[in-house]
Every structure is written in C-alpha cells, then in structure tokens.
C-alpha positions in Angstrom: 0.0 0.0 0.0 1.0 3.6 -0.7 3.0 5.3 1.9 0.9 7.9 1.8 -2.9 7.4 2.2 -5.8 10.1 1.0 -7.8 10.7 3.5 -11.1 9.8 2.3 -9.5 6.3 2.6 -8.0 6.2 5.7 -11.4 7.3 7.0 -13.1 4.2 5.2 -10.2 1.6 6.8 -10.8 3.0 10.2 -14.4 2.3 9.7 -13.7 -1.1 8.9 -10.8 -1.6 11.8 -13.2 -0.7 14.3 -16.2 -2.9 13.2 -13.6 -6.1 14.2 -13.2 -4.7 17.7 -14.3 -7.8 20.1 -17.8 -6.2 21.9 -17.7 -5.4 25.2 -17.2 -7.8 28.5 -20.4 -7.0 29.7 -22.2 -8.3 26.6 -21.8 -11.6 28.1 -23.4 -11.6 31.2 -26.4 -10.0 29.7 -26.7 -12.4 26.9 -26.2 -15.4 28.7 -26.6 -14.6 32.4 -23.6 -14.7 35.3 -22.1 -18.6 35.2 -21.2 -18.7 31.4 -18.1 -17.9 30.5 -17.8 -17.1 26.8 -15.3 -14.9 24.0 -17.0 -11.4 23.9 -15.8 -12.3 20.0 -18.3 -13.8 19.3 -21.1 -11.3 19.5 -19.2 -9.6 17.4 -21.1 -8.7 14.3 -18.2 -8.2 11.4 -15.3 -10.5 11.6 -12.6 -9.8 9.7 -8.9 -10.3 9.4 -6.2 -8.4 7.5 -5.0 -12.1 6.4 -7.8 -13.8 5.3 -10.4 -11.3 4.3 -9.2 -8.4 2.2 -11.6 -4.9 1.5 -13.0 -3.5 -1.6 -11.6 0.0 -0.1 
C-alpha cells in the first residue's frame, strides 16, 4: 500500500478496523446470564482479518 494514504481512505479503513473490535465484557453476562463464561468475539457482528479477508476500499 502507498506510503501515503488520501484521506477519504483512511477514514473508510478505520471504519472497517473498528467494526472487528471484540464487543464489550459486559455483553456476556447479559446475553447469557452470570455462570457462562464465553469470548465477547463472538457477539461480534463483522469478523474480519487483515490475512484472510481483504476490503474492496
């Protein structure tokens, strides 16, 4: 990628960083009450990785 980016692009990957942000602890206890013990990853709602998933950006 180009050293330099335009802006209107960085804006567009920060967008898309940020939507593959784990959700927060307390999503768990809410969702499934105080005893289960789960990955607050997995209410995520876009997964993405820089690897495996590339962007149309």
């Amino acid at each position: 990628m180009a050293r330099h980016k335009h802006p209107s692009k960085k804006k567009r990957l920060h967008k898309r960083a940020n939507q593959t942000k784990w959700a927060p602890f307390w999503t768990v206890p809410k969702i499934y009450g105080r005893g289960r013990r789960i990955h607050p990853g997995r209410h995520t709602a876009v997964k993405r990785n820089w690897r495996r998933t590339k962007l149309k950006a």
